[in-house]
C-alpha positions as CSV (number, residue, x, y, z in Angstrom):
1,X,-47.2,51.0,-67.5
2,X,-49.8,49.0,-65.7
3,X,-47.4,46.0,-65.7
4,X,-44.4,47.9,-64.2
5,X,-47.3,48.9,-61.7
6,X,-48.6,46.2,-60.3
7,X,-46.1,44.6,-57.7
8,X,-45.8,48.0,-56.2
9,X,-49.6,48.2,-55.8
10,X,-49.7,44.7,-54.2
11,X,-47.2,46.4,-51.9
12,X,-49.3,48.8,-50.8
13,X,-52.2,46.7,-50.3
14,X,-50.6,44.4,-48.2
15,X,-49.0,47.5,-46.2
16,X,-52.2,48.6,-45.8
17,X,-53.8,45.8,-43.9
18,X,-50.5,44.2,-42.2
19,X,-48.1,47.1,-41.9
20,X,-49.7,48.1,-38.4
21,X,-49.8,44.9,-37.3
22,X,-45.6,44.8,-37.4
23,X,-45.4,47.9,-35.3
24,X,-44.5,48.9,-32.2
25,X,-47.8,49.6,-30.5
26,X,-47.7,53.3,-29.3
27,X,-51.4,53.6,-29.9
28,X,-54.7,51.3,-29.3
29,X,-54.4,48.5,-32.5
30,X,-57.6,50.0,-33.8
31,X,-56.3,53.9,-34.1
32,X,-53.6,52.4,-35.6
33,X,-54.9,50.2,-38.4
34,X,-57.0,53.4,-39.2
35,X,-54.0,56.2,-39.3
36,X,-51.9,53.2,-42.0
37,X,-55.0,52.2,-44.0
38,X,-55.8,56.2,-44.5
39,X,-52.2,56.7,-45.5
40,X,-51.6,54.0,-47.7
41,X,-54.8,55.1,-49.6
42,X,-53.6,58.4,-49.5
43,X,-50.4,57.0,-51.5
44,X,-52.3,55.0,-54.0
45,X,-55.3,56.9,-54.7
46,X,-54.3,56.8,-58.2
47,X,-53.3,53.8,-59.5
48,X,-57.0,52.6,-57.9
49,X,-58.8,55.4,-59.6
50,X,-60.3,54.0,-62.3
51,X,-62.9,52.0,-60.2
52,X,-63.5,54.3,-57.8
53,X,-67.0,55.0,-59.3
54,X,-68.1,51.5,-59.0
55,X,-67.3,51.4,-55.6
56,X,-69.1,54.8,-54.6
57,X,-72.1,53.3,-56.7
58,X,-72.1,50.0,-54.5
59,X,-72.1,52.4,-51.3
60,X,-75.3,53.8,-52.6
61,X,-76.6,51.2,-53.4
62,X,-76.5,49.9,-49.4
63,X,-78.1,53.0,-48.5
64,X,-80.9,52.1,-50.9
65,X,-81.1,48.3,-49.9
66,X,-80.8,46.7,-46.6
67,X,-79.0,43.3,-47.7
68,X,-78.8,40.7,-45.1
69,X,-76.0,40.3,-43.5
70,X,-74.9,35.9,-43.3
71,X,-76.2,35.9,-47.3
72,X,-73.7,35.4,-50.4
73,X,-71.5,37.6,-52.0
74,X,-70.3,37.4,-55.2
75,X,-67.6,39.5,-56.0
76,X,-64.4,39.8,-58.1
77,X,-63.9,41.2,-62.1
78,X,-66.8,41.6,-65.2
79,X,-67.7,37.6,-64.8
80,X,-69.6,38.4,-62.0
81,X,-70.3,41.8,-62.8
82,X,-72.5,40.8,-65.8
83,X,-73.4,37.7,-64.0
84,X,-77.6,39.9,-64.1
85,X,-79.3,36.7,-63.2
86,X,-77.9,35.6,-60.0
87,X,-81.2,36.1,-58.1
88,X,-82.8,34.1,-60.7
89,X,-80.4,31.2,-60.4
90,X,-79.7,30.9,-57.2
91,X,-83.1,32.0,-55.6
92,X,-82.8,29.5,-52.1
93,X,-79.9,32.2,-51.0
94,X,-79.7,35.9,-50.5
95,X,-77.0,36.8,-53.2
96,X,-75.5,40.4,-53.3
97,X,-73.6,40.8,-57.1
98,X,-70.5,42.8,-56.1
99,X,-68.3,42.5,-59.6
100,X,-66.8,45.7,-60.8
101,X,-65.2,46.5,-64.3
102,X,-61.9,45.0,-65.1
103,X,-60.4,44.4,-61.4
104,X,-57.5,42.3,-60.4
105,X,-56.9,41.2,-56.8
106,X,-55.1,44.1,-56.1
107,X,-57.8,46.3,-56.5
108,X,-60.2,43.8,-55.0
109,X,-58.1,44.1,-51.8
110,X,-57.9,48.1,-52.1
111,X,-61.8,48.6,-51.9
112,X,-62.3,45.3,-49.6
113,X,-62.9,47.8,-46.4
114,X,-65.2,49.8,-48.5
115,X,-67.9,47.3,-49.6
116,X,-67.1,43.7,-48.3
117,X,-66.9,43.8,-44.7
118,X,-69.8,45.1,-43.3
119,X,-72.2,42.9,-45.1
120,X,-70.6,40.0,-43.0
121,X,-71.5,37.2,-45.4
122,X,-71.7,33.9,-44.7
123,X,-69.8,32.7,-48.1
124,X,-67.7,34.8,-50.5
125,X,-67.6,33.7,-54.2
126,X,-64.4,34.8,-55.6
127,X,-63.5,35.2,-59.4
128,X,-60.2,37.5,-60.2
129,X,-56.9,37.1,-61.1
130,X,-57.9,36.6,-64.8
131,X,-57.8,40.1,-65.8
132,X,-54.1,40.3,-63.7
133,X,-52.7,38.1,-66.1
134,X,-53.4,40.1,-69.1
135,X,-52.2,43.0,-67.5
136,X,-48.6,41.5,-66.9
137,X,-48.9,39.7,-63.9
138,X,-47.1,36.2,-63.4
139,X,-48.9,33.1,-62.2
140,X,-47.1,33.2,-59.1
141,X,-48.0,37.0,-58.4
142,X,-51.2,36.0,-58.6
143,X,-51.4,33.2,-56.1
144,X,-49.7,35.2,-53.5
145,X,-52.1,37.9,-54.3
146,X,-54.8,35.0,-53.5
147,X,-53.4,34.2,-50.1
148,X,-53.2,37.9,-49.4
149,X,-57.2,37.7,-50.0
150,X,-57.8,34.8,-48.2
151,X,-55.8,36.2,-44.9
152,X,-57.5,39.1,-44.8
153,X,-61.0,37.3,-45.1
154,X,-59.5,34.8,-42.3
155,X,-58.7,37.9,-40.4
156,X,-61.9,40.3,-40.9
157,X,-64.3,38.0,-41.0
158,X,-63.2,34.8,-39.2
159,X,-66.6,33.0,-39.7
160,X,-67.1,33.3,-43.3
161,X,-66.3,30.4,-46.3
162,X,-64.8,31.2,-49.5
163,X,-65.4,29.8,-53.1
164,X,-63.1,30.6,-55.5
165,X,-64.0,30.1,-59.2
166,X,-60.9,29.4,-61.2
167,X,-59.8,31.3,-64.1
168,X,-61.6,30.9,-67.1
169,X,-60.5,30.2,-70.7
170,X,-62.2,32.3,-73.2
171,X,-61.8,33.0,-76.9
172,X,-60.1,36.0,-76.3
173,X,-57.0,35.5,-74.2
174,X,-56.7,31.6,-75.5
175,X,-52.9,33.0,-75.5
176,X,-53.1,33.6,-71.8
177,X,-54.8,29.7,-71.2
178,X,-51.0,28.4,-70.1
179,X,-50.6,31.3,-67.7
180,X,-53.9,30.5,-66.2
181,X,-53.5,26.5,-65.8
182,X,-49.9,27.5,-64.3
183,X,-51.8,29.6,-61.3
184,X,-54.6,27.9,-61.0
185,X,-52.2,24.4,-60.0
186,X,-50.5,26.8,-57.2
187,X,-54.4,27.9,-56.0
188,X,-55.9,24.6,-56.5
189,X,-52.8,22.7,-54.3
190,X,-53.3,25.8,-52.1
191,X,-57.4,25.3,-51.5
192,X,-57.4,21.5,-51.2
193,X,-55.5,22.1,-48.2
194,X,-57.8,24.9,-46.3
195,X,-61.3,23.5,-45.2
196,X,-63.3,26.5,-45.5
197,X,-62.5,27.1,-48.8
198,X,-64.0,25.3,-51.7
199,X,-63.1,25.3,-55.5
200,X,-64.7,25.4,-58.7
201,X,-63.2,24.7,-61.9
202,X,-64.9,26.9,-64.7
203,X,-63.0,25.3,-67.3
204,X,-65.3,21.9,-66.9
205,X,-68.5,24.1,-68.7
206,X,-66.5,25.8,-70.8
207,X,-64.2,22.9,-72.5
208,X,-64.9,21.0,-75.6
209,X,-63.8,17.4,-74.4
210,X,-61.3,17.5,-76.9
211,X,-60.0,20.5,-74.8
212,X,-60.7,23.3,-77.0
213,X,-63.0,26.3,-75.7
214,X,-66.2,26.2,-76.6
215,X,-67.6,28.9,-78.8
216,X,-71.0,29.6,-78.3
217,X,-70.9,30.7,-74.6
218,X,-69.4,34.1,-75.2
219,X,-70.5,37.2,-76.8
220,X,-69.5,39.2,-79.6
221,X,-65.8,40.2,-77.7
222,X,-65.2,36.7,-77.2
223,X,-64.2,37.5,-73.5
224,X,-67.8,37.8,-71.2
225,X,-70.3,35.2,-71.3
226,X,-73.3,34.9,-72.6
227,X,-76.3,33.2,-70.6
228,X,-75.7,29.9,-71.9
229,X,-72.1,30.5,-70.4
230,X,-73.4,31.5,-67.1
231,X,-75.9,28.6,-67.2
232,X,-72.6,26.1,-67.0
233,X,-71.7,28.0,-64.2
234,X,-74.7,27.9,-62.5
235,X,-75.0,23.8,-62.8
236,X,-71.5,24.0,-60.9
237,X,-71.6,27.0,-58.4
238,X,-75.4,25.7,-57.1
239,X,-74.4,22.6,-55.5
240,X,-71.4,24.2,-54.1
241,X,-73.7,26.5,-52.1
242,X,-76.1,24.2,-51.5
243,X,-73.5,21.7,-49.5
244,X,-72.0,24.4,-47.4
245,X,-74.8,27.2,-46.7
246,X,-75.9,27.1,-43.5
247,X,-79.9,28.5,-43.1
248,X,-79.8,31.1,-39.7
């Protein structure tokens, strides 16, 4: 069921952030975006359900906290959801841990008005499209999907960078590795040609150099990372930031 779903959501999202933009403009551009982004939710309220929670629970959360806006957010699926250390590892930046359960792009795109935007960060570090894959997703779904983010982020919030984190091979959906490398070549051609993107490779901590995955960076599902996991990602994600964060 979710497979047969998921091009019709990706319609939806991309209705709901271009399909007033093709319009005949009867009404002030803003009014506009507003009346299509409430109906579009209002058609897919369900198949975006399921994380609903998460994102009500983020909104809290900002009531609670006053994050700076110009800082770092990490957001995407579980990878950075139970990344619990970020402040720890990367303690030179302000870094706001937006993950949420088991989200695609789709779904990242969905809530993006709802928690993203009005932090204004500086960088964006993306991981998702892993979990779209198991669900039935192509390779090629998922790097359109990608663009879709990356337009919107071009278009929202002009100023900020983006580092995508490539999809990682794990013990778990080693039968979905092939899938990954097949998007990741369509993402990776794609990033080496945009400036304000940058991209890190997650399989070069997680790879035996005889190309196997390595074992003792997971936990018990053989899926999510332990700390030793996270500590490879660290040694790559830190220079990264480092080269393109700008102190203001």
């Amino acid at each position: 069921m979710k497979n047969k779903l998921y091009l019709p959501i990706l319609c939806l999202v991309i209705i709901l952030f271009y399909g007033c933009e093709t319009a005949p403009q009867k009404t002030p551009p803003k009014e506009k975006e507003t009346s299509a982004t409430t109906s579009a939710e209002n058609k897919s309220a369900a198949p975006f359900a399921r994380f609903q929670n998460e994102i009500d629970n983020f909104l809290e959360q900002d009531k609670e906290n006053n994050f700076p806006k110009n800082g770092v957010m990490m957001t995407g699926s579980s990878s950075i959801r139970f990344w619990k250390t970020m402040d720890k590892d990367f303690p030179k930046f302000p870094v706001l841990n937006r993950g949420f359960g088991g989200a695609t792009i789709p779904e990242v795109l969905h809530f993006a008005g709802k928690y993203i935007f009005q932090h204004e960060p500086q960088i964006i570090v993306f991981y998702c499209g892993e979990n779209d894959i198991s669900e039935g997703a192509t390779p090629e779904t998922v790097f359109a999907s990608f663009k879709t983010f990356v337009k919107i982020i071009e278009r929202r919030l002009p100023e900020t960078k983006l580092v995508y984190i490539s999809m990682k091979p794990s013990i778990a959906r080693w039968n979905l590795w092939p899938q990954y490398q097949a998007g990741e070549k369509l993402i990776k051609n794609f990033v080496d040609e945009n400036p304000k993107i940058e991209y890190m490779d997650a399989s070069i901590s997680m790879l035996e150099k005889n190309g196997e995955v390595k074992k003792d960076i997971f936990v018990e599902d053989g899926l999510h990372m332990n700390a030793k996991g996270y500590e490879g990602w660290r040694e790559q994600l830190n220079p990264i930031l480092e080269k393109i964060y700008e102190p203001k």
